[in-house]
C-alpha positions in Angstrom: 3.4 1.0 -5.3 4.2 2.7 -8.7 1.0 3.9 -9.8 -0.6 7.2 -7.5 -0.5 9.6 -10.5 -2.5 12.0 -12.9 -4.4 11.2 -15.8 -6.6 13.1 -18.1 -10.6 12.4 -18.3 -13.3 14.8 -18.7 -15.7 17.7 -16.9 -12.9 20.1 -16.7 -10.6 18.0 -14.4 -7.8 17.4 -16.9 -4.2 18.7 -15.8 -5.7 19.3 -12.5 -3.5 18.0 -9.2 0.1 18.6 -10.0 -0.3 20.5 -13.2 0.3 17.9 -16.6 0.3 14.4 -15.9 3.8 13.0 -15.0 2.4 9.4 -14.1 -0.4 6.9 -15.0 -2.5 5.4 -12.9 -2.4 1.6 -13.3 -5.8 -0.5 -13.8 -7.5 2.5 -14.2 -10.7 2.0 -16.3 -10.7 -2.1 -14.3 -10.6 0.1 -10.9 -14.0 2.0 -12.8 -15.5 -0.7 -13.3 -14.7 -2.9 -10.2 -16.1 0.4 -8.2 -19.2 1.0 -10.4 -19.4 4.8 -9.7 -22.8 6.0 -8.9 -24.9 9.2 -9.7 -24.7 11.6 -6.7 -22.7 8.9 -4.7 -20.1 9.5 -1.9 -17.1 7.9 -2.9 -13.3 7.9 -0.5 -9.9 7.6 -2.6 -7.8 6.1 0.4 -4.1 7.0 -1.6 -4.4 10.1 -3.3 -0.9 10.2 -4.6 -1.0 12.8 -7.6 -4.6 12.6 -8.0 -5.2 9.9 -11.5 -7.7 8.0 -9.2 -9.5 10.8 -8.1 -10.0 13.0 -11.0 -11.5 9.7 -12.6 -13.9 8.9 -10.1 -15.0 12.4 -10.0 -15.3 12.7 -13.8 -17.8 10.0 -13.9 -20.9 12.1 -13.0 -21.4 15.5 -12.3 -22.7 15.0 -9.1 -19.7 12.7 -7.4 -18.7 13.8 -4.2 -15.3 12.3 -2.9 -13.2 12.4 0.3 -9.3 11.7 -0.4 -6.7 11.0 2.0 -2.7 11.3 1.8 -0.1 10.5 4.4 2.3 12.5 2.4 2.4 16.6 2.8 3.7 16.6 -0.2 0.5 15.2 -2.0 -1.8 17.0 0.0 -0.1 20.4 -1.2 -0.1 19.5 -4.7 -3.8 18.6 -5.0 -4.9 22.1 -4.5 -5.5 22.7 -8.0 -7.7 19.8 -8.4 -9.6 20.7 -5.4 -10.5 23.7 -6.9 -11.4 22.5 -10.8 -14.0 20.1 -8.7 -15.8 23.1 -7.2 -17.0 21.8 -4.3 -17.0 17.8 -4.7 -13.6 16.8 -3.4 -12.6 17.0 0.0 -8.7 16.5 0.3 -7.3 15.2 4.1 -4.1 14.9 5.1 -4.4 11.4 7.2 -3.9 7.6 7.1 -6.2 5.4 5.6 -6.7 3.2 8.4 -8.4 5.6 9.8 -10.8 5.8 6.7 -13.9 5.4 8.7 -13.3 8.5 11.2 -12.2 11.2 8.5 -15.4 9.9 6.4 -18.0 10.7 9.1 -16.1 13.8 10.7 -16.5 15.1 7.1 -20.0 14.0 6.3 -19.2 11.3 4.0 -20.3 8.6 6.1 -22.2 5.7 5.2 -20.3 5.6 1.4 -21.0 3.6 -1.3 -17.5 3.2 -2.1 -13.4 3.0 -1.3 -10.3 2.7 -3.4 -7.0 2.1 -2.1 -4.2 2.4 -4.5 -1.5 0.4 -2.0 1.8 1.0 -1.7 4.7 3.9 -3.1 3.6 7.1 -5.3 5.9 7.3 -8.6 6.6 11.1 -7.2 8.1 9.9 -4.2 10.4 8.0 -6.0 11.4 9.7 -8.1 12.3 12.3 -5.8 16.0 11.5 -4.5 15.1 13.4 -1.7 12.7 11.3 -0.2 15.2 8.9 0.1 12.9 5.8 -1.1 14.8 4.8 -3.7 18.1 3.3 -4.9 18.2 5.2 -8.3 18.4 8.0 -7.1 21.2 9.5 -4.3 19.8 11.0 -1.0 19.4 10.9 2.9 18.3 7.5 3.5 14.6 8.6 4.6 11.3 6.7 3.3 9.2 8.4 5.8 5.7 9.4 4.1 4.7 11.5 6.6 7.9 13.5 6.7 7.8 12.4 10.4 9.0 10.4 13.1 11.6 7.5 12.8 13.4 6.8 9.5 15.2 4.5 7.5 18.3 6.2 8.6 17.4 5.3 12.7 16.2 1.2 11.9 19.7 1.2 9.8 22.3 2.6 12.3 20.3 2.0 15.4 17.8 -1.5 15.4 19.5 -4.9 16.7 20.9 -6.6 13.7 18.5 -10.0 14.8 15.6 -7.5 14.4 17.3 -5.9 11.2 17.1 -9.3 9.5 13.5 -9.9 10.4 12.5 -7.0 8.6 14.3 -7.8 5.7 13.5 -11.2 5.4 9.3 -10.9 6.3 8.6 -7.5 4.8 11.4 -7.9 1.7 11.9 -11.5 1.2 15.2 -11.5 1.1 17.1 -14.9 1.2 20.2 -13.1 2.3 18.9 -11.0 5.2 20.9 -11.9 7.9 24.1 -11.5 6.1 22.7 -8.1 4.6 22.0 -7.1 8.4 25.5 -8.3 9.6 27.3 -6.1 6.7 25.0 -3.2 7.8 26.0 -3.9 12.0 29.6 -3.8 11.0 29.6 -0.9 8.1 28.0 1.2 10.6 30.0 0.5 13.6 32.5 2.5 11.1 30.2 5.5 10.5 26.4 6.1 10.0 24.8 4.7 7.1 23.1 7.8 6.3 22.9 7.7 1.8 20.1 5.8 -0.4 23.2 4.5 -2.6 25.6 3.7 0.4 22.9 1.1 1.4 22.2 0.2 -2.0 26.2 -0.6 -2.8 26.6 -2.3 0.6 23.7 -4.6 0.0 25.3 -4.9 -4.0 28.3 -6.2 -2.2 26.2 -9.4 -0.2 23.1 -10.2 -2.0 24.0 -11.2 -6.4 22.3 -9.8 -9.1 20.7 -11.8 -11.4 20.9 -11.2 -15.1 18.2 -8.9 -16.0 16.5 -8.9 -12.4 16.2 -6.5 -10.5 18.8 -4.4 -8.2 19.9 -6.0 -5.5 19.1 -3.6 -3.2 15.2 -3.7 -4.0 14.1 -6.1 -1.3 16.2 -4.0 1.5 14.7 -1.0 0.0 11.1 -2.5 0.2 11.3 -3.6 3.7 12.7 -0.9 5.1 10.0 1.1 3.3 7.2 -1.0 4.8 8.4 -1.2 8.8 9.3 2.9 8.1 5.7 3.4 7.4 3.8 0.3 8.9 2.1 0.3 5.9 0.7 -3.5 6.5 -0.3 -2.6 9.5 -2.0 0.2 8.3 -4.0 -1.8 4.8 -5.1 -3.9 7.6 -6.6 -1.3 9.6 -8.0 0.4 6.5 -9.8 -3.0 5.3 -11.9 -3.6 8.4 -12.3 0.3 8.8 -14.5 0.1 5.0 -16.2 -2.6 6.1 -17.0 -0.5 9.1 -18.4 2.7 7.1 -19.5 0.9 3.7 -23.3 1.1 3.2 -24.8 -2.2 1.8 -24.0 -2.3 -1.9 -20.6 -0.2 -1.5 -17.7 -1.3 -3.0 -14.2 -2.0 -1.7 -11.4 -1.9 -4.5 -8.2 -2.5 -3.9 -4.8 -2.6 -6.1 -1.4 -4.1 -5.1 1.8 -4.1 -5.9 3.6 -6.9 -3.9 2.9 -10.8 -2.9 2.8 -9.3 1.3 0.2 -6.7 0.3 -2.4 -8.8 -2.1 -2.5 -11.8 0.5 -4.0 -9.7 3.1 -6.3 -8.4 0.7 -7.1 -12.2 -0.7 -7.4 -13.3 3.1 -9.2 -10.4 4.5 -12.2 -10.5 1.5 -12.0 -14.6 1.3 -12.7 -14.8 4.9 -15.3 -11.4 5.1 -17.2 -14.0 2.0 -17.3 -17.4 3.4 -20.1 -18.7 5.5 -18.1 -22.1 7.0 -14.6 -22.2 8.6 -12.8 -26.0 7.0 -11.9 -27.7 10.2 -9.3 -30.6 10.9 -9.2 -33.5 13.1 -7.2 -31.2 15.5 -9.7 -28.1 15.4 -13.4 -28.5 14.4 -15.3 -26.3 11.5 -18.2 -24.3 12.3 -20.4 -21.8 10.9 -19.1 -18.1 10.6 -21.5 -15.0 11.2 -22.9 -13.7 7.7 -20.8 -12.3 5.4 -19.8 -9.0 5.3 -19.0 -8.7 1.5 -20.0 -10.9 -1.5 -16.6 -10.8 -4.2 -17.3 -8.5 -7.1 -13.9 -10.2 -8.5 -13.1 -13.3 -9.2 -9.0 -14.2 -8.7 -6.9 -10.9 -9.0 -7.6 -8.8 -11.8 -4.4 -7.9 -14.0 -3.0 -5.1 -16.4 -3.6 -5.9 -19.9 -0.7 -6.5 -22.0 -1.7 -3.3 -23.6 -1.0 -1.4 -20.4 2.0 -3.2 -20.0 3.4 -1.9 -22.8 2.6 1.3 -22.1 3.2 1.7 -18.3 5.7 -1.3 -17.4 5.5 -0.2 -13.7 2.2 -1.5 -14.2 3.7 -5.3 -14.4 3.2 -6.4 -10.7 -0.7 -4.9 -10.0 -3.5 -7.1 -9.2 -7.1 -5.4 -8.3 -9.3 -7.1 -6.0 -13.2 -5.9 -5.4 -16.2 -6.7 -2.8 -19.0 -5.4 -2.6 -20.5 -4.9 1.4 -23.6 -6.3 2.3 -25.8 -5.7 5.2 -24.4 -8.0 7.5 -23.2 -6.3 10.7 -19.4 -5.5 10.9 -17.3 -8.3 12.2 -14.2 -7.6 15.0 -10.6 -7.4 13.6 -9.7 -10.4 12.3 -6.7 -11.9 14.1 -5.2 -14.1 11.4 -5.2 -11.3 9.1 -4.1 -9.1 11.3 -0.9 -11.4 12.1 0.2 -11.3 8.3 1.0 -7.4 9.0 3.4 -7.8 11.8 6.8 -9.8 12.0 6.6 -12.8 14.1 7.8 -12.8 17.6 11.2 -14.5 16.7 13.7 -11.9 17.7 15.5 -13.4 20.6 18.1 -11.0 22.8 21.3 -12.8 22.6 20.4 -15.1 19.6 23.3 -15.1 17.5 21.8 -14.9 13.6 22.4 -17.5 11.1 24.0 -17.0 7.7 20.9 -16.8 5.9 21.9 -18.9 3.2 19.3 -20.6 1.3 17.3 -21.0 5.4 13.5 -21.3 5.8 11.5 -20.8 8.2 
């Protein structure tokens, strides 16, 4: 994700959370109105990032009270300021949004009448060559948002390369993965592959750049990223968890940044709308339980070409919105569920294919 940043709007919030605004949030006034802030309402800003999403909700009315979450110390430290300029109304929680539901009601903001999830990578954590998530910039090969537990650095030098190439090729789309994950077997069978821009001139060396795409290294970069973090695992455990703490007219927004991310979100609030399952001559049709949110969007909802201009990180967002009604919550759903995980075809033994131009 590339848009978790500041932003400058009224009631004294302005400059607030990481000093003056180094990033713009993307679909900003569209995320507004999708969410349809509400006077004295209880409101839960699932990606804090550097606070643009936040300060904007809050700056609505006077009376706003908001619960934000952050995986990343990092954001969590730097939103002191802002906590402070909203004197009482924010309540800042360093946590994972697929637990959404628990920190809103161990706080007091449960039932709430509203959740935004910005989805994705913060433009600070890129930018920071430290952090390791990104090509441009040289650093230990990282990604972790928690600062915590396995890295980058351990699925590269240490994961089977059959299991190497899954992640690449479900969480990256890369066409090339195997051969990317048989360079990286036999680079680090020399020494560890332990830099950001020894991956990214490894991968240069396999996968072709196309005239004026992107690097080559992005889809490693992105996969890596997303089985580092589980962060599909997690939008899917944050999506059932709003439904679980939403009180009937509360809103779920949401805004993505890749294909992988926006069809759980599509799936998830297409399914939590209909009332009939299609069937087949295989598997019959049937009636579903009521729904659990009625869409407040229709189709994604896109940055202008305004914003474009202005913000071209903005280029890949779509917004999706539902609104909850007073159906009771439904159990995880399965085939949602199974778009978050790679599919069981890691084999012991299998020897990978080239990876040319394969489906599967």
């Amino acid at each position: 994700m590339m848009g978790r940043g500041g932003g400058s709007t009224g009631n004294g919030l302005a400059g607030a959370a990481g000093g003056p605004a180094r990033h713009v949030p993307v679909l900003l006034e569209e995320m507004l109105a999708a969410l349809s802030v509400k006077p004295a309402g209880l409101y839960l800003d699932g990606t804090f990032g550097a606070g643009g999403y936040t300060r904007a909700i809050l700056s609505v009315h006077s009376d706003t009270r908001l619960i934000a979450l952050d995986r990343d110390p990092d954001a969590i430290a730097g939103g002191d300021d802002l906590v402070r300029a909203a004197a009482g109304r924010l309540t800042l929680v360093a946590g994972r949004f697929g637990e959404l539901d628990h920190y809103a009601e161990e706080h007091g903001f449960a039932p709430l009448d509203g959740v935004v999830l910005d989805i994705g990578i913060s433009s600070m954590q890129v930018d920071e060559g430290g952090r390791g998530f990104s090509f441009r910039h040289a650093g230990p090969l990282d990604m972790r948002m928690e600062q915590a537990g396995p890295s980058a650095a351990d699925i590269v030098n240490d994961a089977p390369e059959a299991e190497i190439a899954d992640i690449l090729y479900h969480f990256g789309e890369e066409r090339r993965s195997r051969a990317v994950a048989r360079a990286i077997v036999e680079a680090r069978r020399r020494s560890p592959i332990e830099t950001t821009d020894a991956l990214a001139d490894l991968v240069a060396g396999i996968v072709r750049a196309e005239p004026n795409g992107p690097h080559p290294a992005t889809r490693t970069f992105q996969a890596l990223r997303i089985a580092v973090n589980d962060e599909l695992g997690e939008l899917v455990r944050a999506l059932h968890a709003a439904e679980r703490v939403l009180k009937p007219g509360g809103r779920l927004v949401v805004v993505t940044f890749h294909s992988l991310e926006d069809r759980i979100v599509k799936q998830f609030m297409a399914r939590r709308a209909a009332r009939t399952i299609g069937g087949s001559r295989h598997m019959p049709g049937g009636t579903l339980p009521a729904p659990t949110f009625a869409p407040v969007t229709r189709g994604p909802v896109l940055p202008s070409p305004a914003e474009l201009a202005a913000n071209p990180r903005a280029r890949s967002a779509k917004l999706r919105a539902a609104e909850r009604t007073d159906a009771p919550q439904r159990p995880l759903d399965d085939d949602v569920a199974a778009l978050a995980r790679l599919p069981q075809s890691v084999r012991p033994g299998a020897r990978p294919s080239s990876g040319r131009g394969r489906t599967r």
